[in-house]
N, C-alpha and C positions, 0 to 999 in steps of 0.2 A: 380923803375920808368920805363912806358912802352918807347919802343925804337922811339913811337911820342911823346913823351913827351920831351924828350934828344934831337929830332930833331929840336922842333920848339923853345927849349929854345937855340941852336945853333946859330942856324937864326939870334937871336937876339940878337946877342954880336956878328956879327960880323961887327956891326956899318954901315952899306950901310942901308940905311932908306927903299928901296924896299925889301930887304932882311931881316928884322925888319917885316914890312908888311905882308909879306908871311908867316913868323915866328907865326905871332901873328891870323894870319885865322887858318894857321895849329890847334894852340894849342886851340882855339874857337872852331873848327869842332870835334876835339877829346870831350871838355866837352861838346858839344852841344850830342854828339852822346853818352858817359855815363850819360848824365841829362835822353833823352831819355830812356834807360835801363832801369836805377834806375823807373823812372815813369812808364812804361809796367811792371815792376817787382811787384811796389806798388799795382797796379789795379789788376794784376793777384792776388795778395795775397788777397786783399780786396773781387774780384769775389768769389774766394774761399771757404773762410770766408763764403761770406755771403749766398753763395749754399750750404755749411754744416748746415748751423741755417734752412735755408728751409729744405734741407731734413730730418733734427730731426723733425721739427714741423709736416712735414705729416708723418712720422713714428708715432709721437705720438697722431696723429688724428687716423693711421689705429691699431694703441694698444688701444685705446677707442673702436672702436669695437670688436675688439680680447677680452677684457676685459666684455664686456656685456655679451658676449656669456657664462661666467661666473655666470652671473644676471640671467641667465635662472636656472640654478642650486641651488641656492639658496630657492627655495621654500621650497626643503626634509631636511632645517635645520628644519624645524617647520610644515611638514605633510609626512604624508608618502605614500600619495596617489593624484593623480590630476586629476579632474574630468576631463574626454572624453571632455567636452561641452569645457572647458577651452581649453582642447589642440587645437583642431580644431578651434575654434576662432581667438587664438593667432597665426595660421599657417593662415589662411584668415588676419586677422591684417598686419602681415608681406609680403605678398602676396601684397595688397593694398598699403602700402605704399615704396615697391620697385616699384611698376609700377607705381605709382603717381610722384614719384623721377625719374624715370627715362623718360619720357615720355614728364611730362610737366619742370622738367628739365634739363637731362642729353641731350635732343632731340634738346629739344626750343634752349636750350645753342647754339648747335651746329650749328643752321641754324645762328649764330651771326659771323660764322669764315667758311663758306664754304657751298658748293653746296648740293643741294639734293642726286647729284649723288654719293658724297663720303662720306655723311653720311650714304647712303644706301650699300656702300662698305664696311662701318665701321660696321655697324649691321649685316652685311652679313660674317663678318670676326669671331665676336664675335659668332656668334650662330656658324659657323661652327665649331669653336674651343672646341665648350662645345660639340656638337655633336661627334665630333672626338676624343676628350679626354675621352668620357664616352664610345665611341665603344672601344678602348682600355684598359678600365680597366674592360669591363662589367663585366669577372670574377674573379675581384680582389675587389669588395667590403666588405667593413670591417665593423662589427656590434662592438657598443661602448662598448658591453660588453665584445671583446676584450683588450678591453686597458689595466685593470689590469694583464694580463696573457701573456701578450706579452714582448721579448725580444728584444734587441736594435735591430736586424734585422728589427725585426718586427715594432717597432714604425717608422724605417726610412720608411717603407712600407706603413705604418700610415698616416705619412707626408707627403708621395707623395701623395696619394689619395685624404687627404683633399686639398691638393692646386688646384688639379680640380677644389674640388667643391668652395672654399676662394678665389682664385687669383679674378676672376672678382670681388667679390666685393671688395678686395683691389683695382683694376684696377679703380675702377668708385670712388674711394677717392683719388685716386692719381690723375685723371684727372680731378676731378673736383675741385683741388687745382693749376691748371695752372695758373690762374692769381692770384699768393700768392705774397704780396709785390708791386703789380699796383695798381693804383687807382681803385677807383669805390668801395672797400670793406669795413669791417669794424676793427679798429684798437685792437688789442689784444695782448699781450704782446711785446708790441713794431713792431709788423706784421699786413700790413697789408692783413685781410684775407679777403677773397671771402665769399659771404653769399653764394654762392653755394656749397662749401667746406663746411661749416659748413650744410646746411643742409644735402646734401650724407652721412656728418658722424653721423650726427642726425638718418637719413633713416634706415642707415644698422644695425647702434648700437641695434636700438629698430629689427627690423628681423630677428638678430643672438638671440635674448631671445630666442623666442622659438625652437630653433636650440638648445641651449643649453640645454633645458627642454625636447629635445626630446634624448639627449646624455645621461643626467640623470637618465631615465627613466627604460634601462636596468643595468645600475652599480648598482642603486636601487635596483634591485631585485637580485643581486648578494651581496647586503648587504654592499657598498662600502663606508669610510665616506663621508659625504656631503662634509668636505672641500678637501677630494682628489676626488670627484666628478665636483667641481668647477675648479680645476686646470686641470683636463681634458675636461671641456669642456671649457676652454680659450684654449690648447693645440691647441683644434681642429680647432682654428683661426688663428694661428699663421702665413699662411701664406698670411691672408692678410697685415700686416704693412708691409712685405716683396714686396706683388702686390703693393700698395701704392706707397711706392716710388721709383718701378721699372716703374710704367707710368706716375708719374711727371717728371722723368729724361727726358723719351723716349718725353712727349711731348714738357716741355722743350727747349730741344734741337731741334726738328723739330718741331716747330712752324704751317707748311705747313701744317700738320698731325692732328691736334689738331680735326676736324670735324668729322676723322677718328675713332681718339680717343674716345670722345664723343659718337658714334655709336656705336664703340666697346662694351664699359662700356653696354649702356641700349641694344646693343641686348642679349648680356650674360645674363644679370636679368632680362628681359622678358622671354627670353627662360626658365632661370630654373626656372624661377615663376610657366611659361604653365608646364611645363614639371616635376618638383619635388616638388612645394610646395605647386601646389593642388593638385596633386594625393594624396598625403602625408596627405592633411589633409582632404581627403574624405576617403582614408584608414583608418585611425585613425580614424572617425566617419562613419564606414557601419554599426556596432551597434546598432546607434539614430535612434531615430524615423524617420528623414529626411535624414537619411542615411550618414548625415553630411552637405548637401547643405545648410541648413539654416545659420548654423552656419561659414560657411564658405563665405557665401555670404555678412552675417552679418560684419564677422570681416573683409572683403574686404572692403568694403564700407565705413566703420570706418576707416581704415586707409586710404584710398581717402580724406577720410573730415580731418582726422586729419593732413594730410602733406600741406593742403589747404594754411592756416594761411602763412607755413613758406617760402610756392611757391609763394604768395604773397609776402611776404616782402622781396623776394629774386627779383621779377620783379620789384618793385619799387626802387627798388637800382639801379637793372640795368637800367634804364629808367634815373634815372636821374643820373648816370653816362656819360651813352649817352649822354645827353644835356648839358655837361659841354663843 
């Protein structure tokens, strides 16, 4: 029994009715002050709780795309060849609807939680970051037909590289699950989720295909089987579920930042749009006829229209969220 416990039950055997009184606040204030505890205690666990079920669920949104990147691999169970025209399309496709997602709405998002001005800090952060992290590794790039031949030095040298190029698109799944569990979204396994979160994870899942198809494409020709070709080209994602829910936490918890956030996310996947995934897919098409432009133009524009539908129904959510 604590030593206010012993005191205020004192108080009260000593028969003076004021001294009874005093006795009986004492022992009041003690359980007023463990009810408290006990209740900060509950809520802390509860908080807890229920920040662990969010962070599995966008981990398991940025393993859906680490897992697509897979789905690109899978063709060379059933060909052993893929046409040029395909590849460059599918790198225009991917192209298109990363800047469709990002744009009209990793951007549009943004202007709903902050100024122009720190959006434009957010995108100014993100492109520096892909700029800087690419000047330092300019001579450490790793072609995927290392992967079989490499030792665990080597794969951790693997994993850093990729996260270069992964983290932002994990970044732009993680923040666009900021509002996981508020209103306005749609319910899913007892969560409720952001239609904007589902489509970033929709965006990049279908982007990392041909990232994976282009991983394939030298183990192929080292003769490597299709399904430990699919296991290294999910490898090569892995550091987005890691991005994911390292920028739900960050925005999370600073709320202020969130516009920042947002900026971050789509100047990253604009940049390496402009900067790796067309050059990439006009590389891959100098061959054609049209040197690659058509087809790259082509599968741009197609994924414009095809992200269309989902930027839609992600505005009309939010619209009449707002009006509630």
């Amino acid at each position: 029994m604590s030593s206010d416990t012993k005191r205020a039950k004192a108080h009260l055997f000593r028969g003076d009715k004021w001294t009874g009184c005093s006795g009986l606040l004492s022992l009041d204030r003690w359980w007023m002050s463990k009810s408290a505890e006990l209740i900060n205690r509950w809520f802390a666990i509860v908080w807890v709780v229920g920040l662990l079920g969010d962070l599995i669920f966008v981990f398991l949104a940025g393993m859906v795309t680490a897992l697509a990147t897979g789905v690109g691999a899978l063709p060379f169970y059933f060909f052993s060849e893929i046409s040029e025209r395909w590849k460059v399309g599918l790198w225009g496709l991917a192209s298109g609807i990363m800047v469709a997602a990002s744009v009209f709405g990793l951007l549009f998002e943004a202007t709903a939680y902050g100024t122009y001005l720190q959006i434009s800090i957010g995108v100014g952060i993100g492109v520096g970051l892909v700029v800087f992290t690419n000047w330092v590794l300019t001579d450490a790039e790793i072609d995927p037909g290392e992967y079989e031949e490499a030792d665990f030095r080597k794969l951790v040298l693997i994993l850093g590289i990729l996260t270069v190029h992964s983290f932002p698109e994990g970044v732009a799944v993680g923040v666009s699950f900021a509002e996981l569990g508020l209103d306005g979204g749609t319910e899913f396994l007892g969560l409720t989720v952001p239609v904007l979160g589902i489509i970033m994870t929709f965006a990049i899942a279908i982007h990392n295909i041909p990232e994976g198809l282009s991983i394939g494409i030298p183990l192929r020709n080292m003769s490597v089987e299709p399904r430990r070709m699919v296991g290294w080209a999910i490898f090569s994602s892995l550091p987005q579920p890691i991005g994911a829910v390292f920028a739900f936490v960050f925005v999370s918890v600073a709320q202020e930042l969130l516009p920042i956030g947002f900026g971050f996310a789509a100047g990253a996947m604009i940049y390496l749009v402009a900067t790796e995934f067309i050059p990439e897919a006009l590389k891959q098409g100098a061959h054609l006829p049209s040197h690659g432009y058509a087809e790259t133009a082509t599968g741009f524009v197609s994924g414009v229209i095809l992200m269309m539908p989902f930027l839609f129904i992600w505005l009309v959510s939010r619209r009449q969220a707002s009006s509630r």
